[in-house]
C-alpha positions in Angstrom: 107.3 96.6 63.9 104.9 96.9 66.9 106.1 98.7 69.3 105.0 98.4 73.5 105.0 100.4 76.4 104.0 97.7 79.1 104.0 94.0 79.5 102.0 91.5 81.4 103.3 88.7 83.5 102.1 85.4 81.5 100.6 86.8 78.8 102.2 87.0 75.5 103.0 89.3 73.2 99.8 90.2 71.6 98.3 90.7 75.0 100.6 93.4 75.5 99.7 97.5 76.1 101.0 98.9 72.5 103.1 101.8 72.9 100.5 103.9 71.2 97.6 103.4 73.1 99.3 103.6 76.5 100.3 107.5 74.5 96.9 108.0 73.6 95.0 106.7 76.3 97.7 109.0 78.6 97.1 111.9 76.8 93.1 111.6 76.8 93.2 111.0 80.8 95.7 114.2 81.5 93.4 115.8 79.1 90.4 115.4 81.2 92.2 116.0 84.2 93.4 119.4 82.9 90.1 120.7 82.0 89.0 121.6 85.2 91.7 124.8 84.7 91.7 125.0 80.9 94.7 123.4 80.3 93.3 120.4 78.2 95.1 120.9 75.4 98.6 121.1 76.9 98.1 118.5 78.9 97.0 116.1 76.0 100.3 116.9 73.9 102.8 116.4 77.0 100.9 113.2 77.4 101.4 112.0 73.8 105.2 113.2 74.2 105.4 111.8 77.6 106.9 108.1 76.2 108.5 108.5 73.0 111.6 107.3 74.3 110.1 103.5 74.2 110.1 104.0 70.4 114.2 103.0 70.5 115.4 99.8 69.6 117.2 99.6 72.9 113.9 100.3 75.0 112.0 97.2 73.3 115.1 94.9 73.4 114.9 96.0 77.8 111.3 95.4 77.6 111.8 91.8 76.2 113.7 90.7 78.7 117.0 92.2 78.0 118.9 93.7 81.4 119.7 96.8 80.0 119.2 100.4 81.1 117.4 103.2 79.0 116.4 106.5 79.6 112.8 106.5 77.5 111.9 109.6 79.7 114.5 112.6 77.8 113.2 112.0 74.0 109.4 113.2 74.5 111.3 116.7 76.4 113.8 117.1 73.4 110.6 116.5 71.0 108.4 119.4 72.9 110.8 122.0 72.8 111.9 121.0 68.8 108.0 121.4 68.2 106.4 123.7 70.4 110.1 125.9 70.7 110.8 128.0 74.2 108.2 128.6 76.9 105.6 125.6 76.5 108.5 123.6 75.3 110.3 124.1 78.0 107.1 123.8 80.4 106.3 120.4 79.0 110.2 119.4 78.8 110.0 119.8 82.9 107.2 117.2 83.3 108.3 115.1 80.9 111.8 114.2 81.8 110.7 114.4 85.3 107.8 112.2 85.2 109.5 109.4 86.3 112.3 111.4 88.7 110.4 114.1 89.7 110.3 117.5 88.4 114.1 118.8 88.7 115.7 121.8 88.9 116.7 123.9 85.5 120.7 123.4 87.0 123.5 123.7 84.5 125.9 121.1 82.8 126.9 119.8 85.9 124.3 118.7 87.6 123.7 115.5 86.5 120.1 115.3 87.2 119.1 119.0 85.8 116.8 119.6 83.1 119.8 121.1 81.5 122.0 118.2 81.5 119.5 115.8 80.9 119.0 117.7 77.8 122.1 117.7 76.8 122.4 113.5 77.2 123.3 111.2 74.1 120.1 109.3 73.5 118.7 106.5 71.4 116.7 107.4 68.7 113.3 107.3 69.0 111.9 108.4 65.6 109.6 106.0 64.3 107.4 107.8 66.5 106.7 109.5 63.7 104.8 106.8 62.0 102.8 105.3 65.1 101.9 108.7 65.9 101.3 110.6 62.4 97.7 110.9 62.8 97.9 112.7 65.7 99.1 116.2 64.2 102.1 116.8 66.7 102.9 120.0 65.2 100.2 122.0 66.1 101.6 124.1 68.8 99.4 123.7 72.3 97.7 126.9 73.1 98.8 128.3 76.8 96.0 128.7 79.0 95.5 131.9 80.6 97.3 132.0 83.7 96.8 134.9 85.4 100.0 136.2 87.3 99.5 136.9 90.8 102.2 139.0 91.7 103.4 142.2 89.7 107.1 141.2 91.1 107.3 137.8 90.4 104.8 136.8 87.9 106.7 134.0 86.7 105.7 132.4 90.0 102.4 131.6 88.4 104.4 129.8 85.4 105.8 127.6 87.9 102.8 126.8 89.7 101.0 125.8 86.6 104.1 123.5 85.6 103.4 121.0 88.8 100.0 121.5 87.9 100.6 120.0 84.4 102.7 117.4 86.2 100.1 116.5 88.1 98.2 115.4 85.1 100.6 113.9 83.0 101.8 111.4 86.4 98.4 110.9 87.4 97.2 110.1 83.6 100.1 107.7 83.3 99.9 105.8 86.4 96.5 104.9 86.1 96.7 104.4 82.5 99.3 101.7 83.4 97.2 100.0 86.1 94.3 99.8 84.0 96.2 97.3 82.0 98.5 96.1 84.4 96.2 95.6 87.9 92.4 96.3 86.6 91.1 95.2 89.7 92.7 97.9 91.3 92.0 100.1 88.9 88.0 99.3 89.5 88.4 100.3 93.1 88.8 103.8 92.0 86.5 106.8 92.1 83.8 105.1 94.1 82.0 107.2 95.9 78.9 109.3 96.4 78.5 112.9 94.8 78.5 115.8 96.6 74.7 116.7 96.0 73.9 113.5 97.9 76.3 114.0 100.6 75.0 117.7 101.5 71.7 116.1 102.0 72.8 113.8 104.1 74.6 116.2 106.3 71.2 118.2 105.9 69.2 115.4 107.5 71.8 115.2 110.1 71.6 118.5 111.2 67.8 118.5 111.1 68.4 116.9 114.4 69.9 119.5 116.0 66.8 121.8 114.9 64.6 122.7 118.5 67.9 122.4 120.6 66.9 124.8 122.9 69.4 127.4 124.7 71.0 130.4 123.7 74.1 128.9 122.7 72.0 126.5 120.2 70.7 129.5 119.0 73.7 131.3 118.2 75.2 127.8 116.7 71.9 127.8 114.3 72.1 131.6 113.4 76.0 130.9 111.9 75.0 127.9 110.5 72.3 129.5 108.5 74.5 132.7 108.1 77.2 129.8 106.2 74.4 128.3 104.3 73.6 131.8 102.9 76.7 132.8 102.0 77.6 129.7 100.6 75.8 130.6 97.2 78.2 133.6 96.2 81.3 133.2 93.9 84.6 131.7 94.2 87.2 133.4 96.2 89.0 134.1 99.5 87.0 134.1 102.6 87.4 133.9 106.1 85.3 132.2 109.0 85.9 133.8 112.0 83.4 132.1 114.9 84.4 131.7 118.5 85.4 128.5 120.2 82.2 126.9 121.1 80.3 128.3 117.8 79.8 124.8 116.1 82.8 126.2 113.2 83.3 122.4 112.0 79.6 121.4 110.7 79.1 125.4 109.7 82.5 125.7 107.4 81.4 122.4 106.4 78.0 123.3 105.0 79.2 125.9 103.6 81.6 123.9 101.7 79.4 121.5 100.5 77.0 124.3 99.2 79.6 126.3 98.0 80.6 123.6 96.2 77.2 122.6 94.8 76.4 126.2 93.7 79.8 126.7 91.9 79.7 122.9 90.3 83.3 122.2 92.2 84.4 118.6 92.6 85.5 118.2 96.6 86.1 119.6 99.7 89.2 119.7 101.4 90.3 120.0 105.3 93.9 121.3 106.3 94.6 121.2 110.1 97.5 121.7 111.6 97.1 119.5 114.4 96.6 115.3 113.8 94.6 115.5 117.1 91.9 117.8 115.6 92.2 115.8 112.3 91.2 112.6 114.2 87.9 114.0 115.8 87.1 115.9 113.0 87.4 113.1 110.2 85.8 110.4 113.4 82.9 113.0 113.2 82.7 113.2 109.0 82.8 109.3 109.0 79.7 109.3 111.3 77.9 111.3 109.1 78.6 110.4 105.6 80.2 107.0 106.0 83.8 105.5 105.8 84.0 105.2 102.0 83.4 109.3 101.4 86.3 110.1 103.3 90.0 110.1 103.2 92.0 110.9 106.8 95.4 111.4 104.9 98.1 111.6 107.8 101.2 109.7 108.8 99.6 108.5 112.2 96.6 107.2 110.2 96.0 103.6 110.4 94.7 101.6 107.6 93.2 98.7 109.1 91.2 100.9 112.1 88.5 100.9 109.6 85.9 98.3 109.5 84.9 96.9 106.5 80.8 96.4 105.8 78.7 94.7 103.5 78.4 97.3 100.9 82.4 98.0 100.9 84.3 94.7 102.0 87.7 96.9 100.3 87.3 100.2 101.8 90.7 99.9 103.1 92.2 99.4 100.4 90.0 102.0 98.6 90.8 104.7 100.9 94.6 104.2 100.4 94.5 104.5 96.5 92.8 107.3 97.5 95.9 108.8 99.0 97.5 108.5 95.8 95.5 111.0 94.0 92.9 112.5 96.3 90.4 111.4 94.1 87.5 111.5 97.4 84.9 114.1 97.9 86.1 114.8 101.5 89.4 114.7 102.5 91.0 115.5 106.0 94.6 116.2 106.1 97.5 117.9 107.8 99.2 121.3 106.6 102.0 120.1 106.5 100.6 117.3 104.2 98.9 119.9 101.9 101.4 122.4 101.7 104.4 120.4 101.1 102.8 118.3 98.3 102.0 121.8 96.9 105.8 122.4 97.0 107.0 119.1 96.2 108.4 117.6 93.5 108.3 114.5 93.9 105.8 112.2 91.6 104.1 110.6 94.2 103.1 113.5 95.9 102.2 116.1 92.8 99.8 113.3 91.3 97.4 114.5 93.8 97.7 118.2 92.9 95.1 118.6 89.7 92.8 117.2 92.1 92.9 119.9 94.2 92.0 122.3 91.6 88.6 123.2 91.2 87.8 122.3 95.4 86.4 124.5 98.4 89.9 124.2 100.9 89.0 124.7 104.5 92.4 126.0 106.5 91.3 125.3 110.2 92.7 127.0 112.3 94.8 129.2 110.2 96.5 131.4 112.5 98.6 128.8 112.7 100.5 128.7 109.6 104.1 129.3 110.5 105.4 133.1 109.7 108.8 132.2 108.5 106.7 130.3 105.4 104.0 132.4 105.3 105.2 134.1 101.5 104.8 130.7 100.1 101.7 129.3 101.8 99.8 132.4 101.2 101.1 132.3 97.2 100.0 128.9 96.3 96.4 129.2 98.0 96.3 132.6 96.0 97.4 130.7 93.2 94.9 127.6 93.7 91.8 130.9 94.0 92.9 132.7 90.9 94.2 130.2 88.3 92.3 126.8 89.4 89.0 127.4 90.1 89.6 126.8 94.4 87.3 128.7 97.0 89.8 129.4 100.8 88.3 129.9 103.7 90.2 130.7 106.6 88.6 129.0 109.3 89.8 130.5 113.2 88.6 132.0 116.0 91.5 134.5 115.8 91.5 135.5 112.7 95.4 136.3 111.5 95.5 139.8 110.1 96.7 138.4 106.4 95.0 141.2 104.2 98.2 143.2 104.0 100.6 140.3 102.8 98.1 138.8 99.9 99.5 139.6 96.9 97.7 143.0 94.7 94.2 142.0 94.0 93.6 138.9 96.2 90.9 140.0 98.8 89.2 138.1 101.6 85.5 138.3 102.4 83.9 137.9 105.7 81.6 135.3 105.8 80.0 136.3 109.6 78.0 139.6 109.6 79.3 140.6 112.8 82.2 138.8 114.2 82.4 141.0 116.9 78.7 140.1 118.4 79.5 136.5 118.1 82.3 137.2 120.5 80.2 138.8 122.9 77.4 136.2 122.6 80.1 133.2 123.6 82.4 135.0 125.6 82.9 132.7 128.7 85.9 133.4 130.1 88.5 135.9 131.7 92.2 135.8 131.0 94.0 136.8 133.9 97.8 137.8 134.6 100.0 136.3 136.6 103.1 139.0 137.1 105.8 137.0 139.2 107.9 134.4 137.6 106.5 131.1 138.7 109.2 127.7 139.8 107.3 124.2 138.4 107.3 124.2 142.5 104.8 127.0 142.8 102.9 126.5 139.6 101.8 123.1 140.6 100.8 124.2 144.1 98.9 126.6 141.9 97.3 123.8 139.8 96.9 121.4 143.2 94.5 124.7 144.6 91.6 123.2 142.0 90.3 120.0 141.9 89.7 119.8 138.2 92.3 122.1 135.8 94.5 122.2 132.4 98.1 123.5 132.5 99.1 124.0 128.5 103.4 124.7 128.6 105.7 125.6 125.6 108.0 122.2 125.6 107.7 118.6 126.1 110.4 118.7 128.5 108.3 121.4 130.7 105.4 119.4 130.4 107.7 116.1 131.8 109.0 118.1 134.5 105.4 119.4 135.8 103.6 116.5 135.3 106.4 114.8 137.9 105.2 117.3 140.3 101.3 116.7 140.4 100.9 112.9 140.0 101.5 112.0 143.3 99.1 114.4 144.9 96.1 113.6 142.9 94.5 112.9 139.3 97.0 113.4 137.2 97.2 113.0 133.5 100.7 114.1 131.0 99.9 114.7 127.2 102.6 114.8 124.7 102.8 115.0 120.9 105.1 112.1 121.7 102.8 109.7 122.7 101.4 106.9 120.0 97.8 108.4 119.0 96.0 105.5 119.9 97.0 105.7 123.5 96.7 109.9 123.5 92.9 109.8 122.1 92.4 106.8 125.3 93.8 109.4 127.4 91.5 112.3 126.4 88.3 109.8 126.3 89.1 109.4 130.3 90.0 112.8 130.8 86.9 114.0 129.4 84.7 111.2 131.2 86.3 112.2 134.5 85.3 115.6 133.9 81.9 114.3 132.8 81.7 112.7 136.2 82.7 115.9 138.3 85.8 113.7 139.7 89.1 115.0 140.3 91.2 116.0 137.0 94.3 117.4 136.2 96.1 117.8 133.2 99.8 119.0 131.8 99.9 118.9 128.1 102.1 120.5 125.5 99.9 122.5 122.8 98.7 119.4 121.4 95.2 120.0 123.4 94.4 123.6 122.4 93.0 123.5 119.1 90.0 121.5 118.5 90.2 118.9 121.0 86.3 119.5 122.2 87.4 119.1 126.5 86.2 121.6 129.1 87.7 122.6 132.1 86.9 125.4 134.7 90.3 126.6 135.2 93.4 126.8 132.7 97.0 127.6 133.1 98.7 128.7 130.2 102.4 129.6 129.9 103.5 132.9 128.2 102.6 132.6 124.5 100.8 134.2 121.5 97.3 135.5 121.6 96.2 133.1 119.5 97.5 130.2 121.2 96.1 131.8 124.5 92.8 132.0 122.7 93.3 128.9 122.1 94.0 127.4 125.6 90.8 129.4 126.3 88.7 127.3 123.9 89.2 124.3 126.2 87.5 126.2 129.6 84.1 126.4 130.2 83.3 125.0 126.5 80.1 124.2 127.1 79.1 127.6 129.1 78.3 125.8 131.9 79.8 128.3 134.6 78.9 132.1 135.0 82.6 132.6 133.6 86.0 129.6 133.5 89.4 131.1 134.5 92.3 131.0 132.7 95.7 132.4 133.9 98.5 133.1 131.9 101.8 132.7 133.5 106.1 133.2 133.1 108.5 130.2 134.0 111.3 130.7 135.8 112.7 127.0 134.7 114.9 127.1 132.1 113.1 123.7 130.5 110.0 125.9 129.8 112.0 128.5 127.9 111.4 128.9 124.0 113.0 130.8 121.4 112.5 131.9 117.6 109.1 132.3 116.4 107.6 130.9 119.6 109.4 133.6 121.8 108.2 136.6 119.3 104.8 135.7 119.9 105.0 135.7 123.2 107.0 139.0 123.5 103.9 140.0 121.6 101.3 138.2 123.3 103.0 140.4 126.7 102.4 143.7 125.1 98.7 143.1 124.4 98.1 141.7 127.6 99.4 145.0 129.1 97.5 146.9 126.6 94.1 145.3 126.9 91.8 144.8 129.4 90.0 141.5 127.3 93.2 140.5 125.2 90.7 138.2 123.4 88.2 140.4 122.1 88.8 140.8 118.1 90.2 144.0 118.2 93.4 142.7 120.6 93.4 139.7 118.2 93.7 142.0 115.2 96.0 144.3 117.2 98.3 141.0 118.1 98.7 140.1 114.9 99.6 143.4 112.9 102.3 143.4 115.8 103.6 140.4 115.1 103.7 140.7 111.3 105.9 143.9 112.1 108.2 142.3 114.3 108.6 139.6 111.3 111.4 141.0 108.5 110.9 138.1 106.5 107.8 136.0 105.4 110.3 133.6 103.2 113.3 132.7 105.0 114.1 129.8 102.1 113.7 132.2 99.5 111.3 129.3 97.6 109.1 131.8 95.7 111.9 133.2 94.7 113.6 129.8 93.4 110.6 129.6 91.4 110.2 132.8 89.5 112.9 132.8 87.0 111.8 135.0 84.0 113.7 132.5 81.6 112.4 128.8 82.6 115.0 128.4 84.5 112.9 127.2 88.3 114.4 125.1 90.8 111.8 123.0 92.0 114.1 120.3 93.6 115.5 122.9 95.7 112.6 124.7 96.5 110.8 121.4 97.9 113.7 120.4 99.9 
């Protein structure tokens, strides 16, 4: 009896995929996939496994046309832990059953959708597997690659990493195995792109035009640039960026990415902002340089159909949304929240991306913002991605966040800048100023009113609404909000930063959505109580461009209850008051690296969920359905 995995509409039954060459063809693809962390082997047996359910009678009655339900997913999970016994049984049991549900939590008897009750389950027999599959030698165990723990405490964390890694293979492997036959035309559209050798050399010859810019600012901006390219040659591992607002970070961390990437044979390079404001300009300014078709915006404000088609790439729309599937791009912008929840997920659609981020230099702009109460987590998968999966990390800020203390034993981070501390100096352009009393929306906008062209950043959208009703009948007024559609907020900064082009009246109340990385320059800045970092921040967006001997930018206390925040927010503020008080330049690296030591001490917990813990289980037993919710 022939036995099939997949059908094709019209086509008859010898057209079909057979069973065991969608098995084989799965377990070659997760195979290759795998490599990149040594995990080949593995990944090619849970492949072969990943199916044998569609061996029962029952499955190829359903595929036939019959309307009856089968589990095919539960066999291949029972098979791997009858061959290969506990550990990498149980390892390839998780992505097997799951490849269909997602990877589910270990659970007991009742919990119906647990690894342990699925186990457990009365299924169809499946064993003339046996025979389709005898040359295959399914009993020789898989070796384990070497992971190597991370953490001393919970080293089974790096077990359970590694299992949505091997996921990641397995779902990719089968997908696209099952489009090749289904949809081959889509299947075409795949992996076409330009290689990163070619794409550094076009960023090269782009930056070749900036060579002669004359100024002392364009000096700097060349001396970091040249420091990155330099430093882009040494090994894999943690680094940090630190380069003030103004320094030309984005085409600097990029270069060193690409070279990075070149020099250690690594596949892509990935962008994580926190901000879809900074994700749009930055990826606007990628496309110009190396084209639409070499790089994927992944957010959920992007739009699709913004991007033009051309000659050479009629489909690039449809391109770039496969793309979004697996990552499979050489440049990829995306949010944090995008990255680090599809490194905590476990649903399929969002771990077949994951193997694709092994082996890839991962920019974190602006990583002083990664939230504190998740902080445990974050920092343990990028450790994991540095030590077990070939990844470079390189913190990207101008505040650097004092991390070195909560990296787990071994994990250390290497300056990239030889001197941080003169490249402060060298762009320092503005002075942070205090002001004591308590000030009523009333008296902050007569404040604001006093200049013809100034920013006001506040803590709430509600604040922000309240403010902006105060100023827009006396003069130029524009309101920013994370609540506006993103086509109508990046209008709204083109005129804002034309009218300041034009030296005409300007002023602005926006919510934090404008301090990081939206390149607009303003004398004068007001900037509600708040962290150092995000007061650095607000400062990046005054006297950018060094225009003026020195911008202004005040920090100031509500006394409207609307403006008042609490939690994290509030603690780095209560912070942020202490080294204002303390230091005379509260932006000068050592009040950065003062700020954030405080404010890591104030914290009592970097893992308020508890998710590295629900993935550390020393017998299998990890909760990954839990720990992604």
């Amino acid at each position: 009896m022939e036995y099939y995995a997949h059908t094709k509409e019209g086509e008859p039954e010898e057209k079909w995929q057979t069973l065991k060459e969608h098995l084989e063809e799965t377990a070659s693809m997760a195979k290759d996939f795998a490599s990149s962390f040594n995990a080949g082997e593995i990944a090619f047996y849970t492949g072969l496994l990943h199916d044998l359910g569609k061996y029962s009678q029952k499955f190829q009655k359903r595929i036939k046309g019959a309307s009856i339900k089968v589990d095919h997913s539960t066999a291949g999970g029972l098979e791997a832990i009858k061959l290969y016994g506990k550990g990498i049984g149980d390892l390839m049991a998780y992505c097997i059953v799951g490849h269909h549900t997602g990877l589910p939590d270990y659970g007991d008897i009742n919990q119906e959708k647990s690894l342990f009750a699925r186990l457990k389950n009365n299924i169809d027999s499946y064993s003339d597997y046996s025979k389709d599959l005898a040359n295959l030698k399914l009993d020789k165990k898989p070796s384990f690659p070497g992971v190597k723990p991370i953490s001393k405490e919970k080293p089974m964390f790096s077990v359970s990493f590694f299992t949505r890694m091997l996921f990641s293979c397995l779902k990719d492997a089968d997908y696209i195995d099952t489009e090749r036959f289904v949809d081959e035309s889509k299947f075409l559209q795949r992996s076409q792109y330009t290689k990163l050798p070619e794409l550094y050399q076009v960023l090269s010859d782009h930056l070749d035009g900036f060579k002669g810019s004359k100024g002392k600012v364009n000096e700097k901006r060349a001396e970091i640039l040249n420091t990155c390219l330099k430093k882009a040659e040494s090994e894999r591992g943690l680094y940090s960026l630190t380069v003030p607002t103004g320094g030309g970070k984005t085409f600097s961390s990029l270069a060193f990415a690409l070279n990075h990437a070149i020099t250690n044979k690594m596949d892509r390079v990935i962008y994580a902002i926190p901000f879809t404001s900074i994700i749009e300009q930055n990826a606007d300014v990628f496309r110009g340089v190396f084209g639409n078709d070499n790089v994927l915006e992944h957010h959920s404000n992007f739009l699709f159909e913004n991007i033009e088609p051309d000659e050479e790439n009629p489909d690039v729309a449809q391109k770039l949304k496969l793309a979004t599937e697996n990552w499979d791009m050489p440049i990829i912008t995306t949010t944090n929240v995008q990255f680090f929840e599809s490194l905590y997920s476990n649903k399929s659609s969002r771990i077949r991306k994951l193997h694709n981020i092994a082996n890839s230099v991962i920019i974190l702009d602006e990583a002083q913002m990664l939230p504190t109460d998740f902080l445990e987590p974050c920092l343990f998968a990028l450790c994991e991605l540095i030590a077990n999966y070939n990844c470079t990390v390189v913190l990207c800020t101008a505040t650097q966040p004092a991390f070195g203390s909560l990296l787990p034993e071994g994990i250390k981070i290497t300056e990239i800048m030889d001197n941080p501390t003169d490249l402060y100096d060298a762009f320092k352009r503005v002075e942070v100023e205090k002001i004591d009393k308590k000030l009523s929306d009333k008296e902050l906008s007569e404040e604001i009113l006093k200049n013809n062209q100034a920013l006001c950043i506040v803590n709430t959208r509600k604040h922000a609404r309240k403010l902006y009703s105060e100023i827009k009948d006396e003069g130029d007024a524009f309101h920013l909000s994370t609540l506006m559609c993103p086509v109508h907020r990046r209008d709204m900064i083109k005129e804002i930063k034309q009218r300041l082009k034009d030296k005409k009246d300007c002023r602005v109340v926006s919510t934090q959505l404008i301090e990081a990385g939206v390149d607009i320059d303003f004398p004068f800045v007001y900037r509600s109580s708040a962290g150092i970092d995000s007061i650095a921040q607000s400062a990046g967006r005054c006297n950018r461009e060094g225009r003026l001997i020195k911008g202004i930018v005040r920090v100031f206390f509500t006394s409207e209850k609307h403006g008042k925040i609490q939690g994290p927010l509030k603690r780095a503020a209560t912070v942020g008051d202490m080294i204002l008080e303390k230091y005379d330049d509260v932006l000068s690296p050592e009040a950065i690296e003062d700020y954030f030591k405080q404010l890591y001490k104030l914290e009592d917990d970097f893992d308020t969920k508890k998710i590295v813990e629900l993935l550390s289980d020393g017998h299998f037993k990890f909760n990954f359905a839990e720990a992604a919710r």
